[in-house]
C-alpha positions in Angstrom: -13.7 28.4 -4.9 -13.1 25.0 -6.9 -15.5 23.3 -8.5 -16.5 19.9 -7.3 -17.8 18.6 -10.1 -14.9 18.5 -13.0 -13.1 17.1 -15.6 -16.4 16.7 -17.7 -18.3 14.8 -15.2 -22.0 14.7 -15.1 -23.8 13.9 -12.0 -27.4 15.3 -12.3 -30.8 15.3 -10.7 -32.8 13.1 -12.2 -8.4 -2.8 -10.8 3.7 -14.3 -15.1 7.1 -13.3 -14.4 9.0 -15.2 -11.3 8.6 -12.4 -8.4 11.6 -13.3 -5.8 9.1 -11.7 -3.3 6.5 -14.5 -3.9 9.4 -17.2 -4.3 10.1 -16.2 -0.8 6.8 -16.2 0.3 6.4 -19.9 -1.0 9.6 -21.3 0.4 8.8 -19.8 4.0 5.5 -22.3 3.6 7.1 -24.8 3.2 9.5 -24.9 5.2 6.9 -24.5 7.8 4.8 -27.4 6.5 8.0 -29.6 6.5 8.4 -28.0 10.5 5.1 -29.4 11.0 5.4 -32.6 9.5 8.5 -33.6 11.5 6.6 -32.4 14.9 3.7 -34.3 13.7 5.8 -37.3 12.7 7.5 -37.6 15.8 4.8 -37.2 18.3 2.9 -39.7 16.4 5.8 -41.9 17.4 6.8 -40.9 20.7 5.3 -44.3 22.2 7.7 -46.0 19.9 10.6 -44.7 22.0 11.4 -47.1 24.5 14.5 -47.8 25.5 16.7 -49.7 23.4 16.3 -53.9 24.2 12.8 -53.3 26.3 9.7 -55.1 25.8 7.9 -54.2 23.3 10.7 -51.7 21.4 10.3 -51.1 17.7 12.6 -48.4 17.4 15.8 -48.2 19.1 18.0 -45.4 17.5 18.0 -41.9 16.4 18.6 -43.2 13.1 16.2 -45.2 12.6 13.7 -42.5 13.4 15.5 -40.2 11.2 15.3 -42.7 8.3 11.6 -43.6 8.4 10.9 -39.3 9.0 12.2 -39.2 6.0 10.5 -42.1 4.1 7.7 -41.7 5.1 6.6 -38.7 6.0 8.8 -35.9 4.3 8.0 -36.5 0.4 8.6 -33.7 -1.6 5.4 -34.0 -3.7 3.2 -34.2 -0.5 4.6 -31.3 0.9 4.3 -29.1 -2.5 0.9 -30.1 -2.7 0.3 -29.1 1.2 1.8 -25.6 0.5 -0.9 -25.4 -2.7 -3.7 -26.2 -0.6 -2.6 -23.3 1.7 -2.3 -21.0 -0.6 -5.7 -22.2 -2.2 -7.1 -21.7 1.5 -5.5 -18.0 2.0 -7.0 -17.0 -1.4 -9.9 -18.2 -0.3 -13.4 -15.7 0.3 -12.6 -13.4 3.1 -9.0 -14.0 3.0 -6.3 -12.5 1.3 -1.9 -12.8 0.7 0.2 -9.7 1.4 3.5 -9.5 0.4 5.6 -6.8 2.1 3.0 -4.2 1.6 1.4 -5.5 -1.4 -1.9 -7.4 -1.4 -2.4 -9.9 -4.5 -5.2 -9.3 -6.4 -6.6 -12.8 -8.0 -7.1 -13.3 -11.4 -11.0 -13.3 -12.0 -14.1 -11.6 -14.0 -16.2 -9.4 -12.2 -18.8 -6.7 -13.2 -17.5 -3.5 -14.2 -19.1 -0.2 -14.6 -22.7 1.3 -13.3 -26.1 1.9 -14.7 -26.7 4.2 -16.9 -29.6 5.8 -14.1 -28.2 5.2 -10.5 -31.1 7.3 -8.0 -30.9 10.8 -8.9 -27.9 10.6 -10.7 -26.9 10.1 -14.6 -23.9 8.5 -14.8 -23.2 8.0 -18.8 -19.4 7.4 -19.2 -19.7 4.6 -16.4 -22.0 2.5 -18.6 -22.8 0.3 -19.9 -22.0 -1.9 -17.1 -20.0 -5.5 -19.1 -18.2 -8.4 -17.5 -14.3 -7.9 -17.5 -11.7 -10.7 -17.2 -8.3 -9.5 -15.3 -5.3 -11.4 -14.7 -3.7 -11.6 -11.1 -1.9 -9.1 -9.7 -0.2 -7.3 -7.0 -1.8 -3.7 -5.7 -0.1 -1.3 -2.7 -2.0 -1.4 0.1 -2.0 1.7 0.9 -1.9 5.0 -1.3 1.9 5.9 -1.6 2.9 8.1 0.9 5.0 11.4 1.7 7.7 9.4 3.0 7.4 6.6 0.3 7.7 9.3 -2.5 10.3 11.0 -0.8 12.5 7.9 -0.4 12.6 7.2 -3.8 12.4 10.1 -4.9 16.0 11.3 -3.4 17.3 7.7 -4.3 15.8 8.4 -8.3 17.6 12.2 -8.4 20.7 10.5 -7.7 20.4 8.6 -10.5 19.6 11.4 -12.8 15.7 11.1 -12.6 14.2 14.3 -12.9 10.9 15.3 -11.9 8.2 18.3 -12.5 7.7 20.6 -9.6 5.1 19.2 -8.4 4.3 17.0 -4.9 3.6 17.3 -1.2 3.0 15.9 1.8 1.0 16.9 4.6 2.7 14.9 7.1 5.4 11.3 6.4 2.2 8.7 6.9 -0.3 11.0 4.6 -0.5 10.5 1.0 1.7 12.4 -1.5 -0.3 14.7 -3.5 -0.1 17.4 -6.3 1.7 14.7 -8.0 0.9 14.5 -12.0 0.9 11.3 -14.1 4.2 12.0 -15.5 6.2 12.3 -12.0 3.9 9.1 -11.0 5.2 6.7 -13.9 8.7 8.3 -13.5 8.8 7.4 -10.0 7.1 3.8 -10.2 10.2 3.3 -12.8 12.5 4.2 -10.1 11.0 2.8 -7.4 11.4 -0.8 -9.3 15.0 0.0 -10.2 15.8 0.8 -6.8 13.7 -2.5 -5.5 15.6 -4.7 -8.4 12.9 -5.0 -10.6 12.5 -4.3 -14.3 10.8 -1.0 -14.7 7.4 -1.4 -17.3 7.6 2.5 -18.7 9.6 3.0 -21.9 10.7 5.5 -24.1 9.3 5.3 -28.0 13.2 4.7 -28.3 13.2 1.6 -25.4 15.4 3.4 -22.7 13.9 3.6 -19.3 11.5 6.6 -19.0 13.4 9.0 -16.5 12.8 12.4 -17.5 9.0 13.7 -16.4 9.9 17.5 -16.1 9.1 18.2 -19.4 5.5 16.7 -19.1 5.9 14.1 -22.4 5.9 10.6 -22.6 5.7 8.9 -26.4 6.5 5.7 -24.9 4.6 2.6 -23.6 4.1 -0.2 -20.6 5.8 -3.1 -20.7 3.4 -5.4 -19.3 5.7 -8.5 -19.4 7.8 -6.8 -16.8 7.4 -7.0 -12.9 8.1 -3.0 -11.8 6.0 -1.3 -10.1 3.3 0.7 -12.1 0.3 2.5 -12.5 -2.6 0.2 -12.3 -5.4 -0.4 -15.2 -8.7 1.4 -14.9 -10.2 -2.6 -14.5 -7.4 -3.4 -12.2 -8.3 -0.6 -10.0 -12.0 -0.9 -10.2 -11.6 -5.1 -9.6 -9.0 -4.3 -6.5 -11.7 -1.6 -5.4 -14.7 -3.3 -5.2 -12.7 -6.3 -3.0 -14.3 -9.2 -4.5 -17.8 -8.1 -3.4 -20.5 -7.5 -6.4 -23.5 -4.9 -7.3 -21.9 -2.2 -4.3 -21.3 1.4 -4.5 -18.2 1.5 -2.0 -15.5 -0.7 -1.4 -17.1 -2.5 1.5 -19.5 -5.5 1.5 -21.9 -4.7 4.9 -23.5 -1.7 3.2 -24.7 0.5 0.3 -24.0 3.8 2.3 -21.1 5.7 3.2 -20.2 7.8 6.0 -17.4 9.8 7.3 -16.9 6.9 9.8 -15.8 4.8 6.5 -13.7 7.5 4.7 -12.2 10.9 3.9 -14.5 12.8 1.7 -17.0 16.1 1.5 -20.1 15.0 2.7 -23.2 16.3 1.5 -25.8 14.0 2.7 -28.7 16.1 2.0 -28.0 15.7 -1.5 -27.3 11.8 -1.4 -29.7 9.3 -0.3 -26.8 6.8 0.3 -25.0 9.1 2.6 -26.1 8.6 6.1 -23.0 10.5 7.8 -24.2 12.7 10.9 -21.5 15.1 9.9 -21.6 17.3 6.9 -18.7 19.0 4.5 -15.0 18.1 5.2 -14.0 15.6 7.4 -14.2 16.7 11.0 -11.4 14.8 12.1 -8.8 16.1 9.6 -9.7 19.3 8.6 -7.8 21.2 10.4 -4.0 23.4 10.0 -4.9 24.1 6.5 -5.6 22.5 3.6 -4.7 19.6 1.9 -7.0 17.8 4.6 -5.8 14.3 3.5 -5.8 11.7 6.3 -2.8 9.3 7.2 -3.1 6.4 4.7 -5.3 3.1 6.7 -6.7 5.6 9.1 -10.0 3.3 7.8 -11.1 -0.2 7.4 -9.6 -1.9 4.8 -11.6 -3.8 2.3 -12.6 -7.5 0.9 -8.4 -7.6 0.1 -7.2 -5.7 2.5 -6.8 -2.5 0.9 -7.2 0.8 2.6 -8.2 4.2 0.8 -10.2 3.1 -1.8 -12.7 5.5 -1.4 -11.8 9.3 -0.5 -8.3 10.5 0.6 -6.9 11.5 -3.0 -7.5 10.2 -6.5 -5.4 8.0 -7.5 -4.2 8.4 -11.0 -4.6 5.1 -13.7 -2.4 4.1 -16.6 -5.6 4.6 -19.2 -6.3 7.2 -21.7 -9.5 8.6 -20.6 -13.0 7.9 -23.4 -16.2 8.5 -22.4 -17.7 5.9 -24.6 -14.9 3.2 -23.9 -16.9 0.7 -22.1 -18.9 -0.2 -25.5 -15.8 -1.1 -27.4 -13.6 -2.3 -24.2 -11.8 -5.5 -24.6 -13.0 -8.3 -22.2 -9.6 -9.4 -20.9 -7.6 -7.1 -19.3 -8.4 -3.6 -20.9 -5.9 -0.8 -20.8 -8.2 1.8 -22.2 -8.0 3.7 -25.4 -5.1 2.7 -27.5 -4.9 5.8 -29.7 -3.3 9.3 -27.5 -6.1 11.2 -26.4 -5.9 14.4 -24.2 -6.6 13.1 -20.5 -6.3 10.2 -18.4 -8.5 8.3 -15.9 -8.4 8.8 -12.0 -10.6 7.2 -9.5 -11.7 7.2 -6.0 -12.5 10.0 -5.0 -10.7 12.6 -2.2 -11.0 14.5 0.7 -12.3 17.4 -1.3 -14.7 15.8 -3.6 -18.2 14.7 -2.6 -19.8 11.1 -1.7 -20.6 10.8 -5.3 -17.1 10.4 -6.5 -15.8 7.7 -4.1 -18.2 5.2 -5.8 -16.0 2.5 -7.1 -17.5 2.5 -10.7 -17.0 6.6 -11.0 -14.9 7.8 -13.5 -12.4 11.2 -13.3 -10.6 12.6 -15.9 -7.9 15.1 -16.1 -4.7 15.8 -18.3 -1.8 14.3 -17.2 0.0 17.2 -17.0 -2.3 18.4 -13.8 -1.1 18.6 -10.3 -3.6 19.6 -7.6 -3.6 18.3 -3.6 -6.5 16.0 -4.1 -4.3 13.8 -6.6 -2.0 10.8 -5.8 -1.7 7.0 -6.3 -1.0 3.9 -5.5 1.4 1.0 -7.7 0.2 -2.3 -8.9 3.0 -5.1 -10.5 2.1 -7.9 -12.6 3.2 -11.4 -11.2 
């Protein structure tokens, strides 16, 4: 039997380039605020339309309507500054813009990390807890799926891409899993080549990073460039926690999880803040054999509309794995360790591990090189 508890964990009794997508996004509003502005124009006017010589007529041609639509209604500046106070508005608390099946993630500080002493637990490489500044971005959201992988995955092959052996699928709408880190930033390259964007993982040399069968990578991110990547361990945690402070779970109603809220081994005997009625894996999905992964959404999304951020499968992160990170951390936009070390960071949690590790502050670490079917992931792009 696997451990639940690994990867040096210790829990014990006592996360701007022009995106076309967005461009298209933008001129959509405005075209419909200009749509509205015409109806709006011409309905303010429709007493004005009498017929041409009557009593009282101030307007007697098309033209003439057309002409003052235009001055006086349809400036450029007021409608740009109508499509800014939309987009203000849908950025809004509560609120959130999706494009295609990305959800952007605003840029804002929030409070990362836990206590040192959270109930019975000790929770060391989690603290201390420290303010972090992230820059807007865009997050999937949903973890990337069977069929997602396996689209790009055929398209990436055919382009010489070559992969490790790992990856599966329980079914097209589950999450991929047994996926290692390598395969992951292999496949977020060729996912952005095949979507037209500029991938962000390089060689040491500066050629694209295609080649993850040999589990190496010597290369960097390009953070400048708008592919589709691996997210930071603050980009995660700040998309996790869905604008909602001093929680334990991605949603903002409660402090308590259940397995009416997510995918996970419950154990509630052992945690005060579980309060399912079920116990061990989730009865729903644990059946025809393990992986017992869940289609991706199957729960309520949270404060930005993502789904999965709690159970399901880890989801690997770009960073290099430190216990003692957060005391040195930069305050904007941290990428973890500089300086190769020997594992990198995962978080939130999976259908085999217990409540404990869906927290949005917990930390996993495992070496890149490891493929097991509790691991997956979902892409982030800068703007």
């Amino acid at each position: 039997m696997r451990e639940r508890a690994i990867g040096g964990q210790d829990f014990t009794s006592n996360q701007s380039k022009g995106d076309p997508q967005m461009q298209a996004t933008r001129q959509w509003m405005m075209a419909m605020v200009m749509t509205a502005n015409m109806i709006a124009a011409v309905g303010a006017r429709a007493g004005d339309l009498t017929p041409p010589g009557a009593p009282g007529s101030t307007m007697h041609t098309l033209d003439e309507i057309y002409q003052q639509l235009l001055a006086t209604r349809l400036q450029v500046a007021d409608t740009q500054q109508q499509v800014a106070d939309l987009e203000a508005r849908l950025n809004a608390d509560g609120k959130h813009v999706t494009v295609g099946d990305m959800v952007l993630i605003p840029a804002g500080s929030f409070v990362m990390g836990a206590t040192t002493n959270v109930g019975h637990e000790t929770i060391s490489d989690a603290a201390p807890q420290h303010t972090v500044m992230v820059s807007a971005f865009y997050m999937d959201k949903y973890e990337v799926t069977s069929n997602l992988w396996a689209g790009v995955y055929t398209w990436a092959t055919n382009k010489g891409y070559a992969f490790g052996t790992g990856w599966c699928g329980k079914a097209a709408t589950h999450s991929a899993h047994s996926v290692d880190w390598y395969d992951a930033i292999a496949w977020c390259n060729a996912r952005s080549q095949r979507d037209g964007f500029t991938p962000c993982y390089t060689n040491a040399n500066g050629t694209v990073y295609t080649n993850a069968a040999g589990n190496s990578f010597a290369g960097g991110c390009n953070w400048a460039a708008n592919g589709y990547r691996l997210p930071t361990e603050a980009e995660w945690e700040k998309a996790a926690r869905g604008g909602v402070a001093n929680r334990r779970f991605p949603w903002d109603d409660a402090n308590t999880i259940q397995h009416a809220r997510a995918n996970y081994y419950a154990q509630p005997s052992s945690y005060t803040y579980d309060t399912s009625p079920t116990t061990g894996y989730h009865p729903s999905y644990n059946t025809g054999g393990t992986p017992y992964t869940s289609p991706v959404g199957s729960f309520a999304p949270n404060g930005y509309g993502l789904y999965d951020m709690a159970g399901n499968v880890f989801e690997w992160c770009w960073d290099w794995y430190s216990s003692t990170y957060y005391t040195s951390s930069p305050g904007t936009d941290p990428a973890g360790p500089a300086s190769p070390l020997t594992y990198r960071v995962l978080r939130g949690g999976s259908w085999y591990f217990a409540e404990a590790y869906a927290r949005v502050a917990i930390r996993l670490n495992l070496h890149p090189g490891d493929e097991y079917d509790y691991l997956g992931f979902r892409c982030a792009r800068g703007l």
